[in-house]
Backbone of each chain as ProteinMPNN parsed JSONL, in Angstrom:
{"seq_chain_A": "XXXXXXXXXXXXXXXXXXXXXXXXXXXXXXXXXXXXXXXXXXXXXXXXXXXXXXXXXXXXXXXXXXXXXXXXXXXXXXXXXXX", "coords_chain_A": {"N_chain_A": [[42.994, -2.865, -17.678], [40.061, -3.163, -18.849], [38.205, -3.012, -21.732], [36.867, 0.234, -22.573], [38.304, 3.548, -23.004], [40.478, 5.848, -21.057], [40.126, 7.201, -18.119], [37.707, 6.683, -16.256], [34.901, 7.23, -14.697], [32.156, 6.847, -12.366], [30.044, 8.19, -12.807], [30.705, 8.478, -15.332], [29.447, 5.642, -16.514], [26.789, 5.817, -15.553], [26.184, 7.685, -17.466], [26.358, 6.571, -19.548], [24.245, 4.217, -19.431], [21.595, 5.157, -19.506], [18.889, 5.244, -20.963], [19.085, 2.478, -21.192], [17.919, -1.052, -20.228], [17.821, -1.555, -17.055], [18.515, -2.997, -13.549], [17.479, -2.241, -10.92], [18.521, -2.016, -7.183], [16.792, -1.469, -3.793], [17.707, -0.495, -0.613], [15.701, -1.813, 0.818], [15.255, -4.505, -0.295], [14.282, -5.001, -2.419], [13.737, -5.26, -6.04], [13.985, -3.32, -9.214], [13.076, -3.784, -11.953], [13.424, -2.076, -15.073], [13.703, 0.585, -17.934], [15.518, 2.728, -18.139], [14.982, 6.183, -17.46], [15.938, 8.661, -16.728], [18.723, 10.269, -14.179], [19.745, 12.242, -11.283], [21.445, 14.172, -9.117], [21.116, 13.182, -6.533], [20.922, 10.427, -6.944], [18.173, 10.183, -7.326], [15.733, 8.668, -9.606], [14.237, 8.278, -12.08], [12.15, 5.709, -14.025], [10.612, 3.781, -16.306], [8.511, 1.387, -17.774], [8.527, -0.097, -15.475], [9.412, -3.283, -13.268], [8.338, -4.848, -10.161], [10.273, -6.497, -8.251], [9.797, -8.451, -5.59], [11.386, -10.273, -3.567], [12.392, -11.943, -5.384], [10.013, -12.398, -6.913], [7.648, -10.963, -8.767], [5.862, -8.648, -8.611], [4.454, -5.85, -9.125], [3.577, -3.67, -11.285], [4.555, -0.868, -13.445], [4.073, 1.913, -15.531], [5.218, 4.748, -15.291], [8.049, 5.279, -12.968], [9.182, 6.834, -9.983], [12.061, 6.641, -8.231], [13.361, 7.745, -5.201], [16.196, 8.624, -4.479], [17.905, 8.066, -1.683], [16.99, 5.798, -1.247], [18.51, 3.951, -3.154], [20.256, 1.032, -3.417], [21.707, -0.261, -6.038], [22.877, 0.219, -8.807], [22.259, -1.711, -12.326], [23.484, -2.315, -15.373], [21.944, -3.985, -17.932], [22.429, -6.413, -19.765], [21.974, -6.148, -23.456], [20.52, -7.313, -26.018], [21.669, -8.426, -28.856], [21.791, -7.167, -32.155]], "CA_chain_A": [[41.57, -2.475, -17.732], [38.854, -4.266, -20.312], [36.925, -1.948, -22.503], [37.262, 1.622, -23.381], [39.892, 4.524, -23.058], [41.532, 5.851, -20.184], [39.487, 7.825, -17.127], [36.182, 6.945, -16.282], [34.154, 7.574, -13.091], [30.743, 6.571, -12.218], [29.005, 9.226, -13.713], [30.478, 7.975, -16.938], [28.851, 4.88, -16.556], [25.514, 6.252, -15.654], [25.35, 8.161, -18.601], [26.171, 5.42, -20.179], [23.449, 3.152, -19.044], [20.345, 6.211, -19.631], [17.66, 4.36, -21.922], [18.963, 0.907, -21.582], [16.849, -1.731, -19.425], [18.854, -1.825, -16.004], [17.813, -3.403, -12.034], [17.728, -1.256, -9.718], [18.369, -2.303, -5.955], [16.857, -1.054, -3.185], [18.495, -1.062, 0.753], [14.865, -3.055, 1.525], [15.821, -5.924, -1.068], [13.191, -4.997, -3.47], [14.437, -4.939, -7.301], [12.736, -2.773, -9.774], [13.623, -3.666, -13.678], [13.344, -1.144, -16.153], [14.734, 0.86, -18.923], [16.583, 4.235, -17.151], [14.783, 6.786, -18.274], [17.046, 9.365, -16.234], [18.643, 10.366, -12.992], [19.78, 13.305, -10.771], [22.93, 13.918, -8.489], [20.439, 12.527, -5.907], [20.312, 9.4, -7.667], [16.763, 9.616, -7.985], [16.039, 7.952, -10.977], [13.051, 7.523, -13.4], [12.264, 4.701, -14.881], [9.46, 3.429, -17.51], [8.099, -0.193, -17.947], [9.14, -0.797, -14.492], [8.588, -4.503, -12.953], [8.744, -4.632, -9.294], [10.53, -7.85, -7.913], [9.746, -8.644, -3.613], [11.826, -11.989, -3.18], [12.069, -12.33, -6.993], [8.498, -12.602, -7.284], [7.022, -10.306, -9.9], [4.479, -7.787, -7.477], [3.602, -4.863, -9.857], [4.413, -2.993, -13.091], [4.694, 0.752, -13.354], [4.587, 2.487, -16.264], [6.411, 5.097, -15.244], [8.25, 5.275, -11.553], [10.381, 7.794, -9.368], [12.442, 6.038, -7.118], [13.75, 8.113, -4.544], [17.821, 8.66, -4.288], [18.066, 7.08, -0.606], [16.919, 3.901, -1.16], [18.863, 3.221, -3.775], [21.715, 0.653, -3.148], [22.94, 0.229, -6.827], [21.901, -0.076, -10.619], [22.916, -2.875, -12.495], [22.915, -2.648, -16.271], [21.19, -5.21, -18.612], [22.778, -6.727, -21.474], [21.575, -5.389, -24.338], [20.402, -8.308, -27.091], [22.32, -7.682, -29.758], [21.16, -7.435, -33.351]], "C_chain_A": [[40.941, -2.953, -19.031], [38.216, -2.997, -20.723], [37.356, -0.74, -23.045], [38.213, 2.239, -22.706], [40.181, 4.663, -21.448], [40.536, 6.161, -18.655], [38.238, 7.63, -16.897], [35.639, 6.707, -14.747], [33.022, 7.171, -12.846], [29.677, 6.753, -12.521], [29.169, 8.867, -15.487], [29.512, 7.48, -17.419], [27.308, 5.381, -16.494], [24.854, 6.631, -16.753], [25.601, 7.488, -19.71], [24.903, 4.367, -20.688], [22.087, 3.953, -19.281], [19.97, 5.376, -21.134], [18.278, 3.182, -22.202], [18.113, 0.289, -20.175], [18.628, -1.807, -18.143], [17.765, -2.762, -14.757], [18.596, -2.407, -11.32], [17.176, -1.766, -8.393], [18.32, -1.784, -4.532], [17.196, -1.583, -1.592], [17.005, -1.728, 0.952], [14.852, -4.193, 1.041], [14.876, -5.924, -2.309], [14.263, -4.641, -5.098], [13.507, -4.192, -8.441], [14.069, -2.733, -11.604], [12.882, -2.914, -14.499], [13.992, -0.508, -17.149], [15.192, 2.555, -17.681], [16.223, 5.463, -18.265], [15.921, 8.552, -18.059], [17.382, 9.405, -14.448], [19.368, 11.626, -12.822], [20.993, 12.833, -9.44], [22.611, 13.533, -6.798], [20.555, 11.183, -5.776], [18.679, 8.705, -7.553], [16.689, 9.486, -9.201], [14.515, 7.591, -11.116], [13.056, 6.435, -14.448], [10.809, 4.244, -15.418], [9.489, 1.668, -17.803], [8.634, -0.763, -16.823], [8.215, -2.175, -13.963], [9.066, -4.251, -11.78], [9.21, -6.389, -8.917], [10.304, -7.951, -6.103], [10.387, -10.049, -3.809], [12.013, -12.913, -4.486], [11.189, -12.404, -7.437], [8.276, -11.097, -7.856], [5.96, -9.434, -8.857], [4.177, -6.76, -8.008], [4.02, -4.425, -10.837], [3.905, -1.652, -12.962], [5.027, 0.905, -14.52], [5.934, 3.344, -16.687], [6.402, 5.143, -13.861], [9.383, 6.178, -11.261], [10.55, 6.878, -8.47], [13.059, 6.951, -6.324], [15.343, 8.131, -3.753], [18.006, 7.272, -3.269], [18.088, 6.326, -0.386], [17.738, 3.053, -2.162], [20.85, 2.343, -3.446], [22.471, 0.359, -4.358], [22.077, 0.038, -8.251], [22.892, -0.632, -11.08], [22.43, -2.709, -14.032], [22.758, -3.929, -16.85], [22.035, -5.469, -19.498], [22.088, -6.649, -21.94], [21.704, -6.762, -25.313], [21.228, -7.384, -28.465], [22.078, -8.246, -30.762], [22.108, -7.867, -34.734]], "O_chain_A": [[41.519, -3.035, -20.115], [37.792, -2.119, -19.971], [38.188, -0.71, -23.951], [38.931, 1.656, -21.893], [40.11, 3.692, -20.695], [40.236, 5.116, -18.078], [37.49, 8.485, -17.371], [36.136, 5.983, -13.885], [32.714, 7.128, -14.037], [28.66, 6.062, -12.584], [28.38, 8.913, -16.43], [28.751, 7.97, -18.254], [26.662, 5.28, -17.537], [23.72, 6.352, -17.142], [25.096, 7.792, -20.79], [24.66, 3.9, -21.801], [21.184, 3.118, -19.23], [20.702, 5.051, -22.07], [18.144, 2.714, -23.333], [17.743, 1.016, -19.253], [19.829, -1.996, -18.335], [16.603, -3.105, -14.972], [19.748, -1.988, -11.207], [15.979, -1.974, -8.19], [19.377, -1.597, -3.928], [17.036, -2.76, -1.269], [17.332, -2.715, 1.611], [14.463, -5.099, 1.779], [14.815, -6.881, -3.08], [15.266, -3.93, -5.144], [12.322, -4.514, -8.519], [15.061, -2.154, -12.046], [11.675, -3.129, -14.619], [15.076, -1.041, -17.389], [14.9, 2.953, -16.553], [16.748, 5.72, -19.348], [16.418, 9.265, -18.93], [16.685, 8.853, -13.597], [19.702, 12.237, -13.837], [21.298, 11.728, -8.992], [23.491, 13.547, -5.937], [20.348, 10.652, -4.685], [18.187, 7.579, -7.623], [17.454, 10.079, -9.961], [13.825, 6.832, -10.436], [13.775, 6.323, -15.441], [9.866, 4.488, -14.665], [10.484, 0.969, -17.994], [9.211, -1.843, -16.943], [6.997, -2.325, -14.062], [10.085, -3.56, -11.751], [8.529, -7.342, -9.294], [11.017, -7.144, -5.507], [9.664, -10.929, -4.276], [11.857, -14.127, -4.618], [11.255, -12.517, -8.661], [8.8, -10.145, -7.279], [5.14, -10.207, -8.36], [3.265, -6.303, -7.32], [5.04, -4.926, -11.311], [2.853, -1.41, -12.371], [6.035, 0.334, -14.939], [6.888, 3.208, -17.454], [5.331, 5.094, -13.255], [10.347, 6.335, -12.011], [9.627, 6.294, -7.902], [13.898, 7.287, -7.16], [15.537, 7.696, -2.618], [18.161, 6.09, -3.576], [18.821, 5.768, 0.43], [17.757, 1.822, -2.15], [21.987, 2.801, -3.336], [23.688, 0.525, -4.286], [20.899, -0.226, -8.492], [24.061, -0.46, -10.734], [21.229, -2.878, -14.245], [23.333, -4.912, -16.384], [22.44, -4.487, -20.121], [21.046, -6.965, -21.366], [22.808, -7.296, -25.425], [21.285, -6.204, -28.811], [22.032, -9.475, -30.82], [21.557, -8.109, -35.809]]}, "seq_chain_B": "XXXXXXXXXXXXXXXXXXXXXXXXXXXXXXXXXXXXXXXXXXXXXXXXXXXXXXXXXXXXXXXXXXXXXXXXXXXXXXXXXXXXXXXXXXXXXXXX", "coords_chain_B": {"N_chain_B": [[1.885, 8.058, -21.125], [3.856, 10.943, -22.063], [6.922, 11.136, -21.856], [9.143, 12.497, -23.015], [9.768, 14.741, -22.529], [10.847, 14.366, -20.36], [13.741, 15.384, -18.015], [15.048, 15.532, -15.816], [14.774, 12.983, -12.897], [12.582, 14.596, -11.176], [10.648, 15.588, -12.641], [9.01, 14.113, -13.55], [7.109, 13.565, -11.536], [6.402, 16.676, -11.365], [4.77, 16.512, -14.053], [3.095, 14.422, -12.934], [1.628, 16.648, -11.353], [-1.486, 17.532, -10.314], [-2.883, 14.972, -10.747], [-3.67, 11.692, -10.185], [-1.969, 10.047, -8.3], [0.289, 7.183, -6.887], [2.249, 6.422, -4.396], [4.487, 5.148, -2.637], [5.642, 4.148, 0.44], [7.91, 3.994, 3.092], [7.982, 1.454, 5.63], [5.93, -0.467, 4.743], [3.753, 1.192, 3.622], [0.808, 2.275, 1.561], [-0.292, 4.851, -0.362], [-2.866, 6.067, -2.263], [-3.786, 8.925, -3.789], [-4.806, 12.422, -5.185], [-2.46, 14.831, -6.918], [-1.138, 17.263, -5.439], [0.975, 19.281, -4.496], [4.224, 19.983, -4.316], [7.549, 19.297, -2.967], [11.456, 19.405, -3.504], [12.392, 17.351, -1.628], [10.711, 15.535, -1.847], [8.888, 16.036, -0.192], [5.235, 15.878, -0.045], [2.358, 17.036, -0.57], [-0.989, 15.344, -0.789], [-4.573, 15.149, -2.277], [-7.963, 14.17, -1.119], [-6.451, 10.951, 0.132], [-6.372, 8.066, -0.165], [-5.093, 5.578, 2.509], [-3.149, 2.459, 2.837], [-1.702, -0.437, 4.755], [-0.069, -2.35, 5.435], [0.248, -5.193, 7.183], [1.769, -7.85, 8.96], [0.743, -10.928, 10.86], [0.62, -13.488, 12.867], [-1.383, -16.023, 12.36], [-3.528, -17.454, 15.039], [-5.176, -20.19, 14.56], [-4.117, -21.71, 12.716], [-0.86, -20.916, 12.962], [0.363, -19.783, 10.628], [1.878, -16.71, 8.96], [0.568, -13.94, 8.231], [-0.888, -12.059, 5.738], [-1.982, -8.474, 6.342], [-4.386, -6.246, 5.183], [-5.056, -2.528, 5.564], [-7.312, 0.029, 5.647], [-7.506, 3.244, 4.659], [-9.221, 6.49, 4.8], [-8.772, 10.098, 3.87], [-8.958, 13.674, 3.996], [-7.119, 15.519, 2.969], [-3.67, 15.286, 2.969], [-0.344, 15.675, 4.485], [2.933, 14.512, 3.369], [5.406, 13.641, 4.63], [8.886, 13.948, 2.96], [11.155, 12.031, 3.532], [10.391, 9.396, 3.707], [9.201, 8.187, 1.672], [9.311, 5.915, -0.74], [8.866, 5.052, -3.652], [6.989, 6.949, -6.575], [4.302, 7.164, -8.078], [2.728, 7.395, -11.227], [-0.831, 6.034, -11.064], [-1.674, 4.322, -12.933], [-1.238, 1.151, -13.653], [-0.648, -2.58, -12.868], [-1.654, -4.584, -10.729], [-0.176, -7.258, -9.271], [-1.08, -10.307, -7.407]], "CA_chain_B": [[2.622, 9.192, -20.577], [4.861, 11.508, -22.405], [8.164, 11.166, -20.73], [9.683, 13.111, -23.843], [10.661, 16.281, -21.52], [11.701, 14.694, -18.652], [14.884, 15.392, -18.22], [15.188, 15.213, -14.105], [13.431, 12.627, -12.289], [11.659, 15.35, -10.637], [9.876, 16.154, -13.931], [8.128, 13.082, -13.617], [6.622, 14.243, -10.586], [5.981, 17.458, -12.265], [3.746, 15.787, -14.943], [1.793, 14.338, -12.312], [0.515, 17.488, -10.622], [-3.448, 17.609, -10.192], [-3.215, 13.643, -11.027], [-3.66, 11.063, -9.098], [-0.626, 9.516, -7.9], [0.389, 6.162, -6.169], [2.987, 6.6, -3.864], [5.169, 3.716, -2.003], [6.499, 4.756, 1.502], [8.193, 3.364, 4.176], [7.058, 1.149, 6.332], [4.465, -0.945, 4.084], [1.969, 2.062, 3.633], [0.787, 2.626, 0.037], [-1.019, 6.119, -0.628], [-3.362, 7.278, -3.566], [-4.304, 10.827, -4.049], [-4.514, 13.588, -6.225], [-0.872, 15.472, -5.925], [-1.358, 19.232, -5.229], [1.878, 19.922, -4.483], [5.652, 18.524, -3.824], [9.285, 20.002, -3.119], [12.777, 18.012, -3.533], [12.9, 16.269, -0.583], [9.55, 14.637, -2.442], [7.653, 16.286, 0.991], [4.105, 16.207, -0.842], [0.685, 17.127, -0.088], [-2.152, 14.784, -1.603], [-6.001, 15.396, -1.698], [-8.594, 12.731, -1.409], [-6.108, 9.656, 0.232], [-6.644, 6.359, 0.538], [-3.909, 4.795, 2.749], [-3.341, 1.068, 3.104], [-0.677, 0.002, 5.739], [0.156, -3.97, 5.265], [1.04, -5.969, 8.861], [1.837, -9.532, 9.454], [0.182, -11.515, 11.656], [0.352, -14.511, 13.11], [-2.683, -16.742, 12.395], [-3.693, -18.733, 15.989], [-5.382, -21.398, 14.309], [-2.827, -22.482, 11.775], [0.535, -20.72, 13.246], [0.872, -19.524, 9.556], [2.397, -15.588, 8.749], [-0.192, -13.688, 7.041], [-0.757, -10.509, 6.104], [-3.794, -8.101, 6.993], [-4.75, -5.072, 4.536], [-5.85, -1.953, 6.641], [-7.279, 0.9, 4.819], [-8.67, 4.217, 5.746], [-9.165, 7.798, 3.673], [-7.973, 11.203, 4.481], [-8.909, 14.467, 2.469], [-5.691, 16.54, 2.546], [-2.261, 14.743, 3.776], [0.882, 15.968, 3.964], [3.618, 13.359, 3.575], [7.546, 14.091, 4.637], [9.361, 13.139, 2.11], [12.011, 10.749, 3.935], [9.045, 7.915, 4.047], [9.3, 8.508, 0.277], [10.039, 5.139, -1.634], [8.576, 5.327, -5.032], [6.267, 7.611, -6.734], [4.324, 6.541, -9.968], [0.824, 8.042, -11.84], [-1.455, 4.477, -11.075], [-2.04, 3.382, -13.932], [-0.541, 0.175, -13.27], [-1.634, -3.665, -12.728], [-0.477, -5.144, -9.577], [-0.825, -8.982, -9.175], [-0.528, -10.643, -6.045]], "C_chain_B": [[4.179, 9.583, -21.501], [5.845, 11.894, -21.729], [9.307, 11.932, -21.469], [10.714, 14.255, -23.005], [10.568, 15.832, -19.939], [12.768, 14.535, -18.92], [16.002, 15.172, -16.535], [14.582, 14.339, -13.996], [12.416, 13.107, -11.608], [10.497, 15.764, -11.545], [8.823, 15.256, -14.111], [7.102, 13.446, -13.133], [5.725, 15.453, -10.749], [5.058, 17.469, -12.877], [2.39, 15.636, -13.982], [1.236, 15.209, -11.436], [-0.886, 17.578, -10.993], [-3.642, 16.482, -10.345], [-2.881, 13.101, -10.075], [-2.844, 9.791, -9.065], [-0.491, 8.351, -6.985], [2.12, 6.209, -5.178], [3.252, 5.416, -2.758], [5.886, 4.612, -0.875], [7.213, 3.178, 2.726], [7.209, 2.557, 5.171], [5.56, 0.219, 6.009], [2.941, -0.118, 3.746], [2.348, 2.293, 2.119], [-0.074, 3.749, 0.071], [-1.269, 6.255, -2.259], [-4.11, 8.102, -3.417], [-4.078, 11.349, -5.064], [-3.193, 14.509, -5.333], [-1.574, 17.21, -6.045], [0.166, 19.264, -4.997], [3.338, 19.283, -3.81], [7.041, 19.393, -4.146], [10.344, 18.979, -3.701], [13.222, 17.916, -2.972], [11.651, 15.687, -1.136], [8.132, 15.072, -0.828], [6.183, 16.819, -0.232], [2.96, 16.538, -0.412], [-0.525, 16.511, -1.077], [-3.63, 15.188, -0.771], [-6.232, 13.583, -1.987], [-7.617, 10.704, -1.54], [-6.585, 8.703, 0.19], [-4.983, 5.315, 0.894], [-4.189, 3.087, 3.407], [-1.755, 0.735, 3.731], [-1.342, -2.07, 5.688], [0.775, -4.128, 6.678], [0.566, -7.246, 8.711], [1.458, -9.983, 10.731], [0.288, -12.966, 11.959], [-0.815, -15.121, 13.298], [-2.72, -17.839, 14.069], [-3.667, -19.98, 15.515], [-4.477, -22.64, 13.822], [-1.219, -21.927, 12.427], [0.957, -20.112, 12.078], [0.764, -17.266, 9.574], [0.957, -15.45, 7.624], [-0.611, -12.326, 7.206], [-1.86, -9.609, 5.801], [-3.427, -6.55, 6.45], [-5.228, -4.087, 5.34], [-5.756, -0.391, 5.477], [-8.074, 2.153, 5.503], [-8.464, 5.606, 4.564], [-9.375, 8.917, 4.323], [-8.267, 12.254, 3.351], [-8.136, 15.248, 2.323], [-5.133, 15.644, 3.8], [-1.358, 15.165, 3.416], [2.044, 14.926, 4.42], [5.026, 13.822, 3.409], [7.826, 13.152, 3.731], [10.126, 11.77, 2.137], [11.469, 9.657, 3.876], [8.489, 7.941, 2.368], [9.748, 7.14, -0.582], [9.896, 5.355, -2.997], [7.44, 6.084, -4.81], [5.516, 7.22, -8.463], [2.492, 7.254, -10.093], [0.269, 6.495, -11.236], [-1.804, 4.068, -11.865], [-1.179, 2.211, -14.693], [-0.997, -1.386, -13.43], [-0.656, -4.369, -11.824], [-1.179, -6.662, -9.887], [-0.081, -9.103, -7.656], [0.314, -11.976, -5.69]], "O_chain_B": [[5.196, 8.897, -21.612], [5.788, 12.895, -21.016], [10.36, 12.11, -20.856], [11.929, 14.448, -22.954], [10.363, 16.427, -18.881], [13.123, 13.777, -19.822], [17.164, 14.821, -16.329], [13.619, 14.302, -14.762], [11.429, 12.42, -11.346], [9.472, 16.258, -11.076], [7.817, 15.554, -14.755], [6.122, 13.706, -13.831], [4.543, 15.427, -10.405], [4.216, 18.315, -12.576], [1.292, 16.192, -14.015], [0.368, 14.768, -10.683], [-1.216, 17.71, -12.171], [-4.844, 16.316, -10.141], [-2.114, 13.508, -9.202], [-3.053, 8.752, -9.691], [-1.3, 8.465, -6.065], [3.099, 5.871, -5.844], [2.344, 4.869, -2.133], [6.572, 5.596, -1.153], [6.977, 1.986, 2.924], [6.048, 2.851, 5.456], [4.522, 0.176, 6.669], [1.76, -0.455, 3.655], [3.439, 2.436, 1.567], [-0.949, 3.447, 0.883], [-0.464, 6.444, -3.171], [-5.192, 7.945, -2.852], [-3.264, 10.93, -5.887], [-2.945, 14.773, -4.156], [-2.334, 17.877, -6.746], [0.52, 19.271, -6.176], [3.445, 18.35, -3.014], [7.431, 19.937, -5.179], [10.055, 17.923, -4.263], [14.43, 18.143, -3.02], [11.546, 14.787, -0.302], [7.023, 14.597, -0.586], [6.163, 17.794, -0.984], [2.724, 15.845, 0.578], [-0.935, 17.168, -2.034], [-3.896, 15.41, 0.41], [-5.652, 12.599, -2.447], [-7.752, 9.782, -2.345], [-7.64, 8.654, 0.823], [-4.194, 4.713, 0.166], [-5.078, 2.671, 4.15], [-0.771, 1.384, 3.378], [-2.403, -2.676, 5.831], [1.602, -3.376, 7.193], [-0.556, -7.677, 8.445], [1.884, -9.376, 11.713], [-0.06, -13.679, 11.019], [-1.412, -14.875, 14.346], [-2.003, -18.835, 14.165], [-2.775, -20.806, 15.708], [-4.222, -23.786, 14.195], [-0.344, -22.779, 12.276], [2.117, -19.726, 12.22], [-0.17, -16.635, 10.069], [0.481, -16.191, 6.764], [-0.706, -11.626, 8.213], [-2.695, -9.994, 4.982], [-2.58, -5.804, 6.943], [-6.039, -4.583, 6.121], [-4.821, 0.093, 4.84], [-8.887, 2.168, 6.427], [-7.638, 5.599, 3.65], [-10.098, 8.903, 5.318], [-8.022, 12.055, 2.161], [-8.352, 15.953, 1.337], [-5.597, 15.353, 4.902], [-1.143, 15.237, 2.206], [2.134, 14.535, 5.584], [5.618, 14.24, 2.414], [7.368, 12.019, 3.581], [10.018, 10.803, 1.383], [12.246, 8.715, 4.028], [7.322, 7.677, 2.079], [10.767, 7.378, -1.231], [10.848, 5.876, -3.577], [6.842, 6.193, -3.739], [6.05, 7.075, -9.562], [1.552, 7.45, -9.323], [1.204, 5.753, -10.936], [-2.517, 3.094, -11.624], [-0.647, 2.228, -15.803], [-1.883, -1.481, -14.279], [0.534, -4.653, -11.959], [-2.206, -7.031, -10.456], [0.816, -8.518, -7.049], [0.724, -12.161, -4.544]]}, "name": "protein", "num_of_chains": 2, "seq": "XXXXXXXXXXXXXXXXXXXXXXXXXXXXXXXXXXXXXXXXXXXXXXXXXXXXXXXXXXXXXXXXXXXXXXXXXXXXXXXXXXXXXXXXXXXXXXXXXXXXXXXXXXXXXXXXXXXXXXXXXXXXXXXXXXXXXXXXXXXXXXXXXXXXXXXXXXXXXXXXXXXXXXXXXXXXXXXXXXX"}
């Protein structure tokens, strides 16, 4: 295993990934990039400076956005520029 | 928007009670209203809608896919939540 210690689960990761920029993919193919502002055992998930992607194309910006558990098929964190 | 005390994504939601909310559903319909009120299944009730409901069309002339805005306004709706995609305040900037 690459990276850190011994046990980690999904939920690790999540709370891992809370205020970095992630994509988030929904089952209609739509992508919505943002930073992760939080989520719920739903996985509805708030997110801030969201961009919406339809077909990769750029189609709106949201300050802030609730996405709705159900639709979500996965979150994908960002690399993080590093200083 | 002070997102300081959210700590759920429901809190978001929260925030925007009495404001007027842009909501993404199923099905290509977009809804804005003022929120009055909303559980967690996201079943909400907005005042003063305006729903817009996107459909593709086939153009005769040209044969070309194109797609036809349809709008209409509603002064109390209640919206099941399952038809629930996103939920955001509007103060936004869409491009097309």
């Amino acid at each position: 295993m690459s990276g850190s210690t011994a046990k980690r689960n999904p939920s690790d990761f999540l709370k891992q990934v809370l205020g970095r920029p992630v994509v988030v993919k929904l089952n209609n193919g739509t992508d919505y990039r943002g930073t992760l502002a939080c989520l719920d055992g739903y996985m509805n998930i708030a997110m801030e400076q969201t961009e919406e992607y339809v077909d990769g194309k750029l189609k709106a910006k949201y300050g802030d956005a609730f996405l709705r558990g159900n639709n979500v098929l996965y979150i994908c964190a960002q690399k993080t520029v590093k200083k | 928007m002070d997102t300081s005390q959210v700590e759920v994504p429901l809190d978001l939601i929260r925030l925007s009670l009495d404001e007027k909310v842009y909501v993404k559903c199923k099905g290509d319909r977009e809804l804005t209203g003022k929120l009055h009120a909303f559980d967690q299944h996201l079943n909400m009730v907005l005042e003063a809608v305006e729903e817009t409901v996107k459909t593709t069309y086939v153009d005769e002339t040209d044969g070309e896919e194109r797609v036809k805005r349809t709008k209409r306004t509603m002064e109390m709706l209640f919206v099941r939540g399952d038809s629930v995609i996103l939920v955001s305040p509007p103060v936004r900037t869409h491009q097309s």
